[in-house]
Structure formats: C-alpha cells, structure tokens
N, C-alpha and C positions, 0 to 999 in steps of 0.2 A: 536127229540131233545135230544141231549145227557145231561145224567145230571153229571154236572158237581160240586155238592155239595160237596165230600169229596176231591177235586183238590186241593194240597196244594198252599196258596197264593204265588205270585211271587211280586217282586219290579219289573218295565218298565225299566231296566237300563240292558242293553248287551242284548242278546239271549234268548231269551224264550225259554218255553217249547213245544209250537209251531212250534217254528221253527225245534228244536228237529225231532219233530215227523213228520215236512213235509220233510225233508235230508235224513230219513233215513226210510223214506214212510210208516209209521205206525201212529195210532191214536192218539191222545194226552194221553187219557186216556192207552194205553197200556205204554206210556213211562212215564207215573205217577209211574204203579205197577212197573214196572222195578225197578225206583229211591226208592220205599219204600218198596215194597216185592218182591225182583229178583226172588226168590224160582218160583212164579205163572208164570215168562214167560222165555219161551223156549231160550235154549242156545245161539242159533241161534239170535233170536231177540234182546236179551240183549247187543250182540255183536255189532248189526247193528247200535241198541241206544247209546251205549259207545263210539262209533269210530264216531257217527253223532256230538254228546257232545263234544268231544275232538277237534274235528276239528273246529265246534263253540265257544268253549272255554266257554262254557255252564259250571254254577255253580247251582243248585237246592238254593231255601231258605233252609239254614238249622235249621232256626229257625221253619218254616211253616212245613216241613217236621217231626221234632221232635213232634210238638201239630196234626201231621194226625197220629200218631201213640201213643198221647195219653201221650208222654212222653217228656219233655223237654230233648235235650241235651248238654245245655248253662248252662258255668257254670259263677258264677258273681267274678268279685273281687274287692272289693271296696279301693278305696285308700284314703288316709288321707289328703282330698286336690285335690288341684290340682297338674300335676306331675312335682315334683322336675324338676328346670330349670337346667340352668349352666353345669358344667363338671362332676355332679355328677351322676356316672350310677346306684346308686344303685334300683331305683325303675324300670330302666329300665333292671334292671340287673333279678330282681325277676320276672317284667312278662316273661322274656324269660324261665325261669324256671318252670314254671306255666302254660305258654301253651304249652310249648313241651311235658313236664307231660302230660297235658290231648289229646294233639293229640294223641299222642300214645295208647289213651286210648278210641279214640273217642267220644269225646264232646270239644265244642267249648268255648272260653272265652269272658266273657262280661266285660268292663273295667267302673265302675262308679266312678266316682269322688265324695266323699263326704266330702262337703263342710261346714258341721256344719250346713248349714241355713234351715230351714223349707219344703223349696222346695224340697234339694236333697235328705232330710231323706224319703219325703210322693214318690218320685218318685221310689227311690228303694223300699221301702215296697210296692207300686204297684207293682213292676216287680218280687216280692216275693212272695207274696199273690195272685199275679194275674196268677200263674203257668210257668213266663216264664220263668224264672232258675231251676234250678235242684239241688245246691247249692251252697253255698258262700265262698269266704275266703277275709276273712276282717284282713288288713293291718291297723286301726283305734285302737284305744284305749276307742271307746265305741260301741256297738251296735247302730244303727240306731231305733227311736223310736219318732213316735208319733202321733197324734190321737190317744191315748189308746194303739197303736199297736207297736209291737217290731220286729226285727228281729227274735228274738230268740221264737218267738213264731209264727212264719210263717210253721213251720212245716216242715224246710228245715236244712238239716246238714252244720253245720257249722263249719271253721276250721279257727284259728287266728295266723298269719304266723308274724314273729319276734316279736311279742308282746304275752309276759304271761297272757291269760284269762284264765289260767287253773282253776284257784279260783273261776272263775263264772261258770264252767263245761262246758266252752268250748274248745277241745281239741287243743293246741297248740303247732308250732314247731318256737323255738326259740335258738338262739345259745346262744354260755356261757357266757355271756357280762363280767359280774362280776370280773370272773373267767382270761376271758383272759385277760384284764385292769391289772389284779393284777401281774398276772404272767408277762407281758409286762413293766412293770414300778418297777419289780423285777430286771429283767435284767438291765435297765438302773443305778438300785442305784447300782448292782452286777458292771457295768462298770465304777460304783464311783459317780454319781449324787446326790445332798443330797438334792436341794433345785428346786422345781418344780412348773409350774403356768398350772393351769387345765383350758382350757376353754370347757366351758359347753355349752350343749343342754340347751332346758325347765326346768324350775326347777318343780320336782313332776313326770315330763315324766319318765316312768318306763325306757327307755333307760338308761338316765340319773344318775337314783338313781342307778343302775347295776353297774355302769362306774366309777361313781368317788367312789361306794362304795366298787369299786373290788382296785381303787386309794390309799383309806386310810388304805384299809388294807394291801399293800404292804408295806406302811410305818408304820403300828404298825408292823408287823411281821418283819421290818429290824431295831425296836428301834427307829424310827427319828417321832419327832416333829407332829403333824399337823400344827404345825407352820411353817414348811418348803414349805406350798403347800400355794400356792396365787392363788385364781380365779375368773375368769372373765366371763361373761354371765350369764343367768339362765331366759333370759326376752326375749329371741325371740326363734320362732319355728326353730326346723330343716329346714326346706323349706329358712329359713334366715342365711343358715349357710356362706356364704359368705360376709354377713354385720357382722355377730358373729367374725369371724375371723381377722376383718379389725377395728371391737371395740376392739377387746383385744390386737393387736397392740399397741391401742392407750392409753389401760389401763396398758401395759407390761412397754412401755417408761419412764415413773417417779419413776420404782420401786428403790429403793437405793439398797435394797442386793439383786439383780437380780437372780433369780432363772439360773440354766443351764440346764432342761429341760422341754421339753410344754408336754402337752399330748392335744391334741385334741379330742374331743367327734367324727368327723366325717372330712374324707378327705377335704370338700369345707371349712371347717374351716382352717384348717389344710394351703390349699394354700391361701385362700387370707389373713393369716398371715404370713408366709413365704414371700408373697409376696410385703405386707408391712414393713415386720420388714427387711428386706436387703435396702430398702431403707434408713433406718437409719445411715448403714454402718453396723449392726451386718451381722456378716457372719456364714452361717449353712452347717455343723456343727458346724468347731471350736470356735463359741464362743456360740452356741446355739442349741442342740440337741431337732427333731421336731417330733413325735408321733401321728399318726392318727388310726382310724378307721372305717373303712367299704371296703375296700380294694378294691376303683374302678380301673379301669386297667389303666386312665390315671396318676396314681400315679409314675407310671413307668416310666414314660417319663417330670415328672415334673426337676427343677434344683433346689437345688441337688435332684435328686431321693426321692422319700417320704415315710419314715417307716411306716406299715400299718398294723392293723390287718385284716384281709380278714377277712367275714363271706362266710360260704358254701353255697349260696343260691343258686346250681343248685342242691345240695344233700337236701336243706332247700325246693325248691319247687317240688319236688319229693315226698320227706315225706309229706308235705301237701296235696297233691294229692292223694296220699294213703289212708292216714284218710279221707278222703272226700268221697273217691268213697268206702272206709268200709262204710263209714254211709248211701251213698247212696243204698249200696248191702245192707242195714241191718247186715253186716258180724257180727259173734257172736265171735269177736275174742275180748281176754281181755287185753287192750291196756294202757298204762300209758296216764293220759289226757294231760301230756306235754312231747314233745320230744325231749332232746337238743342237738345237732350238733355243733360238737367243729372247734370254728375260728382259724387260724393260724399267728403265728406273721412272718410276711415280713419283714426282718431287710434291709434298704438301706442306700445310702450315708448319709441321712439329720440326723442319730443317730453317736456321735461318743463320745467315754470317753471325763470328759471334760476338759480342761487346766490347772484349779488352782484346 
C-alpha cells in the first residue's frame, strides 16, 4: 500500500491528481514530486506530467501545496467591509494591483472581508495564527483583534495600503491626500472660485481629515475665509458614498450665497450629486464647478466628464507588495515606515472658471 501521508490535499472539483498520473502513465505519487520538487524527476517525466495537466486543465491546491512544503504562499488582504458596490472601482482597482504584484512574485491572494463583528475578526486571526497566510495587507483602519489576540502579534508581516499606520509601526503606502486636495482646490480659486461646499467622507476617517485639511489650507494660503467652505456629510461611511452625495444635493439647495465649487471626498459622491443637482436645473460647469477623488475610470465617461484626482494604486500595490515580501525575506534593507505616492489632478469638463 502506498503511503500516501505527505500527498498534498485536493478539493473533488475538476481533475485530480489521479487522473494526472493515469494520462500520462506514471504514479500518483511521482506527479506529487514533479508539482513540488521538479528537481527529483527526470526531464522526461516532468514533460509527460505537464502536457497530461494541460490538457486536463489540471490546477494543484495551492494552498495544500504551500503547507507540503512547510511554507504558506497565500497572501491575505483584508478589506474594510464588504466590497464597495456601485460604479465605484476603487477597491476593485487596488486588488488588481495586489495581485498582479504578487503573481509575479509567486504567492497567491486571499481576499477577507472585515466586517467589524466578532466573527470576522476571530476567523482571520485563525487563518493567521493558524499558518495559512504568509502575510497580510490591511486596507482597514484598525488591526483585527480579539480574544486577547491581535493581528500584529500573529508573527506575520504586515503592510497597510492607503491608510497611515505608520504611527503604530506598521509600514504603510499611502498617496498624498492632503497635499493633492490642496493643490486641487488651489487651481480652482487660481481660476477664480471664492466660495466652495465640501462634501465629506466619515468624520475622524483619516482619509477625511487629509482631505478637507489639504481643503483649508488652500484657502488660508489664498487669504479667503473658512467661511467661504460649507459642508455637508461627516455621518456615513465611504461604502455610502452614493447616499453622501444625493444628501448634500439636498443640503446644497437652500444655501442663499451659493458657493461655485464642490469638492467631493470620492468620485460615487461626486456623481450621484451631479446627478441630482442637474435635476434642479443647475447646470455643470457653468453654474457649478464639480471636484472628486479617487480617480475611477468611469469618471471619464460620466456627463459632463468628472474632474478627479487619480491615486496611483497600480504603483500603490506594487510598493505594497514590496514591503511585504522585504518583511517576508527578513531583507535588512532600512526603509521609511510610510511611503507616499503622489495622486494626479485630471482636469475635465465638470470644472470651469465661474460666471459671476
């Protein structure tokens, strides 16, 4: 009887490994070392097992594979939630950056959703503690933690992608929110706008405070008021930026000295206030110049076109990936704990000088 104790486990779903090894007439266990140590079998054989695979369309667990040799190579990334609905690509935009990153690098992505509730914190810390990732990048604004246990003490590197935990010494790649916000809402007073209505994310959300803080100081640094800026939100998550958008419509409507341009915290704001406020009859630009950020690609194709700051996130999940697999090599390289990666302003139709 052959023994079969170090076989890595399979799911019953397509082709086995079996099948494998009867196509292309060799043992099971021979087309095990093939899949985990080619080195041990002959050129010849390897060939016969590769082209049996292919033509099965034979996938190995790669998870089962990683713990036969001792080493996970799954990495996790936990999101903030569940994933952003609507038109909004940004969370869709970030895994594709994250896992291209690590295919290239060979390790796989594991996508958790955390939820805040009890449940999702103890299930990731199992799959933490319990060896089946190899590292994490948390999208979250707090560590997962409970029963005593933390993420951060799982004994896994960890790297926190548009959000600054550099303060808690965890290495983070974040673009320049502040920074562009200010410079963005620079140009607008520069094309003559004095009076502007901010709608916001979370109020406390580090996004947020970045955003409207890079806001105020475009207007102290041009002499104008804080009394010039009116704003709207501060009481629902990003994931509600579509209901954010269609309240500050509703809060924009009764203002008496009407401000002439928006800045929105994030594109899904951004349109379903455009796409309420034309209802009124305001027309954008010429009677209301519209500002967003996170620069999803359907901004392009919105009417009128939607001014946007873009973040980098394929150069954002690159640099993540990087730090991660330093921590995971142990690299002894001396790294700043936070990295930032500067956003770009996309000027389109929906900004334009404004009439009076």
């Amino acid at each position: 009887m052959k023994n079969n104790k170090d076989m890595p486990v399979e799911e019953h779903s397509g082709p086995l490994m079996a099948d494998v090894a009867r196509l292309a007439g060799v043992a099971i266990s021979t087309v095990s070392r093939a899949l985990a140590n080619p080195g041990r079998v002959n050129e010849k054989t390897r060939a016969k097992i590769d082209a049996a695979a292919k033509q099965l369309g034979y996938t190995p667990n790669a998870m089962a594979r990683g713990l036969r040799v001792g080493k996970s190579n799954t990495i996790m990334i936990i999101l903030p939630g569940s994933l952003y609905y609507g038109v909004s690509q940004v969370i869709p935009q970030v895994l594709q950056s994250i896992n291209k990153a690590l295919l290239q690098n060979g390790y796989n992505l594991m996508i958790a959703n955390l939820g805040r509730d009890p449940e999702s914190e103890r299930h990731i810390l199992n799959l933490a503690f319990g060896g089946t990732i190899r590292g994490a990048i948390i999208l979250s604004s707090k560590l997962p933690e409970i029963d005593g246990r933390s993420l951060a003490n799982a004994g896994l590197p960890i790297v926190s992608m548009l959000l600054d935990m550099s303060n808690a010494g965890v290495p983070s790649v974040v673009t320049n929110d502040r920074e562009a916000v200010r410079d963005a809402v620079a140009e607008l007073i520069r094309m003559g706008h004095r009076r502007f209505f901010y709608i916001a994310g979370p109020q406390d959300n580090y996004h947020d405070v970045e955003r409207y803080g890079g806001t105020l100081e475009a207007l102290r640094d041009a002499g104008i008021s804080k009394q010039a800026l009116s704003r709207s939100g501060g009481n629902l998550d990003y994931q509600k930026g579509f209901e954010i958008g269609v309240q500050a419509a509703a809060d924009f409507a009764p203002l008496k000295d009407r401000p002439t341009a928006v800045i929105a915290t994030s594109d899904d704001m951004a349109i379903s206030f455009v796409s309420r406020i034309r209802q009124t009859g305001l027309r954008i630009p010429d009677d209301l110049s519209v500002l967003s950020f996170d620069g999803a690609p359907v901004c392009e194709f919105c009417f009128p076109p939607l001014s946007t700051i873009e973040q980098p996130f394929e150069e954002m999940g690159q640099a993540a990936v990087a730090r991660l697999l330093d921590g995971i090599g142990q690299a002894e390289k001396v790294r700043d704990l936070r990295v930032t990666i500067r956003s770009r302003l996309i000027l389109r139709e929906s900004v334009a000088p404004p009439r009076n």
